[in-house]
N, C-alpha and C positions, 0 to 999 in steps of 0.2 A: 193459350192455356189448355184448351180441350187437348190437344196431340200428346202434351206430355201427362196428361195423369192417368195413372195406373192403380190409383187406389180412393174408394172413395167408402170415406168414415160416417154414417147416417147418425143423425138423432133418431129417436123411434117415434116417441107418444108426440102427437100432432105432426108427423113427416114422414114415416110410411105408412102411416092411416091419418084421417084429421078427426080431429075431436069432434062431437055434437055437443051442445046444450046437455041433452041427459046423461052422457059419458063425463062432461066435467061433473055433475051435480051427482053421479055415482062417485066420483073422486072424493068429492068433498064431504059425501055421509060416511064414505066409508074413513074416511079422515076423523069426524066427529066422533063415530061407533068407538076407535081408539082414541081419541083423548078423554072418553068421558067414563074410560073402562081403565084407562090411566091413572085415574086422579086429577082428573079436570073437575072440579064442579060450578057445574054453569046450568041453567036449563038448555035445553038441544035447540031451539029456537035459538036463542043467544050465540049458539056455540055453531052452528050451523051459518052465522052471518060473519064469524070469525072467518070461518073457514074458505066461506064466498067473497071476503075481502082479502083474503093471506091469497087466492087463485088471480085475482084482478087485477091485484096491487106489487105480488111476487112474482107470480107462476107458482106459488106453492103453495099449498091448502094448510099446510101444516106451523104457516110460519109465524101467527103470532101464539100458537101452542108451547112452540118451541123460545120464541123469544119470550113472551110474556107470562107462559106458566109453568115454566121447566122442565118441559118434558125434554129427554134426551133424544136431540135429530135423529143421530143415526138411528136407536130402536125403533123410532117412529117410522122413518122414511120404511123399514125391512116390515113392521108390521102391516102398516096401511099395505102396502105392494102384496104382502101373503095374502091380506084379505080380499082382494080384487079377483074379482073373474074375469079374465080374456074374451068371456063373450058380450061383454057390453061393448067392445068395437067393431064397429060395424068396418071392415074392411072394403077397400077400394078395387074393384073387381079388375081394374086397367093395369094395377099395379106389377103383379105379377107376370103379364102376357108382357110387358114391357119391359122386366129385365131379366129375362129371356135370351133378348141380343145383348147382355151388358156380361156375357159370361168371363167375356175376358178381361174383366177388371176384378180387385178384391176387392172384396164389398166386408166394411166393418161396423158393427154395432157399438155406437158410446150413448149409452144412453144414463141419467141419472136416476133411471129406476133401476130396481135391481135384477142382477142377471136373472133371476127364475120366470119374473116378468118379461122380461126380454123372449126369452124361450118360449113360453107362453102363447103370445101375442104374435111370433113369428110364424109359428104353427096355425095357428089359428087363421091368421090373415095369408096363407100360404106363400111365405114367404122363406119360411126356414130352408131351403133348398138351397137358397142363395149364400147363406154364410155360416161359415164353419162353425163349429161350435167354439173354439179356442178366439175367435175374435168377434166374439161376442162378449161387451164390456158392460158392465154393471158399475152403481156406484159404491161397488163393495169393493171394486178392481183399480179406482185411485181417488180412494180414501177419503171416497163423500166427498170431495172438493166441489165446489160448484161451480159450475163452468163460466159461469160470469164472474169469477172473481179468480179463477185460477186456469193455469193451461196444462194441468198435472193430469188430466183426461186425454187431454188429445197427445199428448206426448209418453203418452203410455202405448196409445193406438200407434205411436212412430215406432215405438224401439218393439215393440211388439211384432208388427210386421216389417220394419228393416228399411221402411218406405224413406225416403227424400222428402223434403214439404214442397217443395217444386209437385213430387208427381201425386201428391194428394189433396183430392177436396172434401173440405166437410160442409155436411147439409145441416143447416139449422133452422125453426122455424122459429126459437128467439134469438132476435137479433144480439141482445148482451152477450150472448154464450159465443159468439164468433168474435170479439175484439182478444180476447188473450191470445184466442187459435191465431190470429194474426199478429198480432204483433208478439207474442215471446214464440211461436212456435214457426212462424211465418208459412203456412199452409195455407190454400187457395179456398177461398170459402165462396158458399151460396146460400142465399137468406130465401125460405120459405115463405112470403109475407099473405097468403091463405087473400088478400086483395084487403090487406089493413093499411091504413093513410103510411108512406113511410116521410120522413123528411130528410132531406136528401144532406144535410148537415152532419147526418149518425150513418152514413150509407161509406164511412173514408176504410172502412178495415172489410166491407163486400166487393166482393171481386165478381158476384153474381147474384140478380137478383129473378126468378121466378115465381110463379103463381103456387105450386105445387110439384110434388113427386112425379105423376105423369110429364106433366112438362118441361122438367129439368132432363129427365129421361130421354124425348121425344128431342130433346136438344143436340143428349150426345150424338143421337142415329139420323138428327134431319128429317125427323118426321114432321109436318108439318103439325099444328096444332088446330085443332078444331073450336 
């Protein structure tokens, strides 16, 4: 697998930096600050447990806002994203010197935060060098779909760069978002698993499994790992 791929499509938030504890829990206020500036009314304590259960139970802080008190996804997903600051990730200082040697592949951004965040957080965690601006995807660039229930993401990032799914793999650190990349779109994927239990029953659509971005890295060049 490694010989033929020439393009490889990243998720962002938790896989080229990894989340801390206080980075979700800035997720999740800043998540509250708009539902409760929306027309939510709840006490923030209340609303603040939604939000810690829609991150645990989803991956999404926003989701029983959206399903339960109608707030509309998409303006949610684009305001929460505006109100975040880039500097609450603490970037991975390995990341960058390591793909360094990976210049000769195209490196693509899919991520379902929105492009401006993308941008953002690339720069920040100095990373933006590595991909162009034009393939850098937002979930404004295929239509909020959610990657665990659709493969209109990644087959955006195909016809977009011109790629084969043979010679692309996508990096994911939730595993849901890589079964449609495999089966409707059949691209080579790698599951992120950050060292959480996996059961090897849900592992039939990864083709890859490592610890993290440096080590997925350190894989293509045969570095060993420390």
């Amino acid at each position: 697998m490694k010989d033929k791929i020439k393009t490889l499509v990243w998720d962002l938030d938790n896989t080229l930096y990894k989340f801390y504890p206080e980075q979700v829990d800035a997720w999740n206020r800043a998540t509250v600050d708009y539902a409760l500036q929306n027309g939510v009314t709840l006490p923030y304590d209340e609303a603040l447990k939604l939000a810690e259960d829609g991150w645990l139970s989803h991956r999404n802080s926003g989701h029983h806002f959206t399903h339960t008190h109608g707030l509309c996804s998409r303006q949610m997903h684009i305001g929460v994203n505006n109100h975040l600051s880039e500097k609450m990730v603490t970037a991975c200082l390995e990341t960058p010197e390591l793909m360094k040697a990976m210049r000769e592949y195209r490196h693509v951004i899919l991520t379902f935060a929105v492009r401006d965040w993308a941008k953002r957080v690339l720069e920040h965690t100095k990373l933006a060098e590595f991909f162009e601006p034009d393939y850098i995807l937002g979930a404004e660039d295929y239509n909020f779909e959610d990657k665990a229930h659709s493969a209109r993401g990644i087959l955006t990032a195909l016809e977009l760069t011109g790629a084969t799914p043979d010679e692309v793999l996508f990096v994911e650190d939730t595993l849901p978002n890589l079964k449609p990349a495999k089966e409707e779109a059949g691209v080579n994927t790698a599951y992120l698993h950050h060292s959480r239990p996996m059961n090897d029953n849900d592992m039939g659509f990864v083709d890859l499994k490592v610890q993290d971005t440096p080590e997925l890295l350190k894989w293509f060049k045969e570095i060993p790992s420390t």
